[in-house]
N, C-alpha and C positions, 0 to 999 in steps of 0.2 A: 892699509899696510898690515893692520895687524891679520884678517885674511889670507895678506897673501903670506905673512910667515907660519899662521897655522897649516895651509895646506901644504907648507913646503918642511916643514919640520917632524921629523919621525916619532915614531912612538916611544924608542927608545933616550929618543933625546930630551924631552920634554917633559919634565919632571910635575905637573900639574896637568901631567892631560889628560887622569881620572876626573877632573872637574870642569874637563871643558867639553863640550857639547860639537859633536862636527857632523858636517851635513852627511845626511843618510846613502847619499850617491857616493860619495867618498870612501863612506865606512865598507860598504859592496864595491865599489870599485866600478861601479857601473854609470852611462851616458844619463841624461836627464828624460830620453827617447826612452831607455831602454823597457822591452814589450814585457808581458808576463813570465814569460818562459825564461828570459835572460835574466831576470832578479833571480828566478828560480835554482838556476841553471848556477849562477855565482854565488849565490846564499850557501850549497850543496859543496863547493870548491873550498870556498873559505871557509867552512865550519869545521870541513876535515882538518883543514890546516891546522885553526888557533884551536880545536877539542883540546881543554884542560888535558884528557888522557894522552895527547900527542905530545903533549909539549911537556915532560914530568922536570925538566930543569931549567923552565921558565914559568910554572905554574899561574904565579898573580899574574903576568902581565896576559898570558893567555886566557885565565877566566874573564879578565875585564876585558879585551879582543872577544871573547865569542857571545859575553854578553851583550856587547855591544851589537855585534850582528843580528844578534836574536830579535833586539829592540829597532833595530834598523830594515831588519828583513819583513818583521809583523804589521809596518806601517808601510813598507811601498807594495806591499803584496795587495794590500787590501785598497782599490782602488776608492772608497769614498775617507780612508783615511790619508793615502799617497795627494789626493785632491787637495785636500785641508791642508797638510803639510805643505806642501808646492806654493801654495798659498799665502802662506804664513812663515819660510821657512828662516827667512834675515831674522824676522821675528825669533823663533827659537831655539835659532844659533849665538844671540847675538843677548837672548833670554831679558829682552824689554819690548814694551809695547809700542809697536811700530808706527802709530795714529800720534807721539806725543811729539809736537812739532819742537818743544823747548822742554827737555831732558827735566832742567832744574824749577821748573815752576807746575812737575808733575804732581798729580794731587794721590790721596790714596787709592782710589781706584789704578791709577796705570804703576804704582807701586804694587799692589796686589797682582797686577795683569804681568807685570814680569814676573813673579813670583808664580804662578799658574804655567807662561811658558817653561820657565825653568823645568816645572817638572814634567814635562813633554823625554823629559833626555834618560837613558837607560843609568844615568847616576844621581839618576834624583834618590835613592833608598839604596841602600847597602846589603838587605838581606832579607828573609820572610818570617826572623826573629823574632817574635811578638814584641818582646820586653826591651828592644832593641829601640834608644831612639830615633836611628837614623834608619831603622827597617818600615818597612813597607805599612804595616798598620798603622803605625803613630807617626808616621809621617803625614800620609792621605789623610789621615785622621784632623791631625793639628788643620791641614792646607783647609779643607772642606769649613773645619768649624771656622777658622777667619775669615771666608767668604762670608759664611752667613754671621758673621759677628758685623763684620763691615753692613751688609743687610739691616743688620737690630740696631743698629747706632745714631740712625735719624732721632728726631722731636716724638715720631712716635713709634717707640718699640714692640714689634712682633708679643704679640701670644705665647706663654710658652707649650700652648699646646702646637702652634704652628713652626717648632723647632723642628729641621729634620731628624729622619731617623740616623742613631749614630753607626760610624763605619765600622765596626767591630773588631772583634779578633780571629783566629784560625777558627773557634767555637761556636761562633755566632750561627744562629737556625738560619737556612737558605733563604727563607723569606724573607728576613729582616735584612740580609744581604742585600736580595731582589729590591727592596722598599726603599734602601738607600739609594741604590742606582735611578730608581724610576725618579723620584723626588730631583735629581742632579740633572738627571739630563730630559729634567722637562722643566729646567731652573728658567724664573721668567726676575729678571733683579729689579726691583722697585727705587730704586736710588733714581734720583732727579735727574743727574750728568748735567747739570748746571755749567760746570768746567766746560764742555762740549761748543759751548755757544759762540756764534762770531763776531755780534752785535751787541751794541749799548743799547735797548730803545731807547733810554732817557734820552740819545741825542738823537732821535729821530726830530725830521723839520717840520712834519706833522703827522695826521692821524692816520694817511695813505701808508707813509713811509713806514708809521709803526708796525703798522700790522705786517707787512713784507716782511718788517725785521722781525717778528715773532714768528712768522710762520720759517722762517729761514732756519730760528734760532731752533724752533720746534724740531723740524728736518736734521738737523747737525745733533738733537738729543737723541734723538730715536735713533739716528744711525750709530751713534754710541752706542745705547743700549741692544741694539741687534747684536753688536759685534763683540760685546761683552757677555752676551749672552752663548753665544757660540760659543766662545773659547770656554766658560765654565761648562756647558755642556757637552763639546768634545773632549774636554780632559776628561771630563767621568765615564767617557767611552774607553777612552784610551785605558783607563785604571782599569776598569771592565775585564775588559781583553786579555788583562795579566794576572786580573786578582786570582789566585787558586782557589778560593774556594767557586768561584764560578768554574772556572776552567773543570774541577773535581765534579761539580755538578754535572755537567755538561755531558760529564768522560760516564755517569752515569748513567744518565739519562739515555746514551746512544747502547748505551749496556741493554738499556732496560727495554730499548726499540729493539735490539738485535738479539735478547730470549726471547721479545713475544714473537716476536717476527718468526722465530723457530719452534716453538711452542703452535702457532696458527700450522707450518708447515707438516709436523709432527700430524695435527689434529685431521688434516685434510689429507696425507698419508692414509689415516688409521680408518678415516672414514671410507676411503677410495678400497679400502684391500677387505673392511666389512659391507661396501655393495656387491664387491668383485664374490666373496665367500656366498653372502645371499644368492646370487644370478646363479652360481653352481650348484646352491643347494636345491634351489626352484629349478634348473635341468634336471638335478638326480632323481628329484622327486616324479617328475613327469613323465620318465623313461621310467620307472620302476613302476607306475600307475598305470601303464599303458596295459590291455589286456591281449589275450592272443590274436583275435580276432585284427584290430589295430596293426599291431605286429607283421600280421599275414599282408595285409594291406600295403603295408607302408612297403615291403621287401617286394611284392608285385610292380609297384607304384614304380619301383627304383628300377628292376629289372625292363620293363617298360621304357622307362627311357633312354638304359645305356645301351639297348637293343633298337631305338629310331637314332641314336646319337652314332653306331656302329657302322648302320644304314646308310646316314645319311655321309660317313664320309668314306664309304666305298664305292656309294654315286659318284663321287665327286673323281676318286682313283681314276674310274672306269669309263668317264664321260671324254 
């Protein structure tokens, strides 16, 4: 129910609906089929529409509309992201972990794991305000460190040398950027997922039965743990993707391919027009070295032949 009144409820009616999350298809306007070029093609329609610059006497409710699209457009566009999502997507619409069969007997982990989807949605952070609690830094920032707090919280606590590196601010050096990312989305969680399990052994009938029930119980851990590892490792993609200072890298980096790339073209220009200079200097040279004798030759040589070339097609007139 509640579903079907979010899809049927307008933006303007709906006084909470900066804080609700709606499916990405919805927000484009577009089929669950729709191919590359139709996301494209409606991304382009609707962005003219809500541009803040379009709408100057609706302003907020247009930046949060084209927000929204931005965030909705960079996930279906990108087909191993569009994948995950599709995948996941009741999941974080609905911003809980969809594996918990009984809501109220969820443990930290699938408390955390809503909290992970949640911020899947273009209103998880308000702005790229450093100092901002609800911007993008010390939001990512806070979410990241309670993973790994949740991580350090066993019998036996982590290292602190094996802490990650932290998410920084607008300032931070690109590398340490880079070194957060790599550490996130090659997160491997060592938590037990004991909750995971389906089985008592204690009431196994014997030592056959037990072991089924462990290897089963095994099975049901590990599948947890893949799928909690996914989702911390796809949000650190997804953050990736938006963080500016990657994106600013990035815009560099293709700067910095597209001077040398003309710098190389400049070079093999300058090279091409000093062999082309050589070749005519080594002509002039050769024709100014020539002696008269050569000379007399060469003009014989030539009258010779345009004298059998004359010949031969007056033969041809006359035959």
């Amino acid at each position: 129910h509640f579903f079907a009144f979010f899809r049927s409820c307008s933006v303007s009616l709906c006084p909470n609906h900066s804080n609700m999350q709606r499916d990405y298809y919805e927000v484009l306007e577009i089929p669950r089929d729709a191919d590359h070029d139709q996301i494209r093609k409606q991304y382009k329609l609707l962005s003219l529409k809500w541009h803040p610059d379009k709408n100057p006497n609706n302003k907020e409710m247009a930046e949060r509309m084209f927000k929204e699209l931005q965030n909705a457009y960079s996930v279906l566009i990108d087909p191993h992201e569009r994948k995950w999502y599709d995948n996941h997507k009741d999941a974080i619409l609905r911003g809980v972990d969809p594996s918990a069969a009984n809501f109220a007997q969820e443990n930290e982990v699938s408390e955390l794991s809503g909290r992970l989807y949640r911020h899947f949605s273009s209103a998880a952070f308000s702005s790229f305000d450093e100092k901002s609690e609800k911007g993008f830094y010390k939001t990512f920032a806070k979410l990241f460190n309670d993973v790994f707090e949740l991580e350090n919280s066993g019998s036996s606590p982590l290292p602190q040398s094996t802490r990650p590196p932290a998410f920084g601010g607008p300032s931070t050096p690109y590398d340490e950027v880079e070194a957060f990312y790599d550490y996130w989305m090659r997160f491997t969680s060592r938590l037990s997922f004991g909750f995971a399990e389906k089985y008592n052994p204690s009431e196994a009938m014997n030592r056959e039965v037990k072991r089924a029930i462990e290897k089963e119980n095994k099975r049901a851990r590990d599948a947890e743990r893949v799928k909690y590892n996914s989702l911390v490792r796809n949000l650190a993609l997804h953050v990736k993707k938006r963080d500016p200072r990657v994106l600013a890298f990035l815009s560099q980096q293709k700067a910095k391919i597209q001077e040398e790339a003309r710098k190389a073209k400049a070079k093999a220009q300058a090279r091409m027009a000093a062999e082309r200079e050589q070749r005519k200097k080594l002509s002039d040279d050769y024709w100014r070295n020539l002696g008269e004798d050569e000379l007399r030759e060469m003009r014989e040589n030539d009258a010779l032949v345009q004298a059998m070339l004359a010949q031969s097609g007056g033969g041809d007139g006359g035959g």
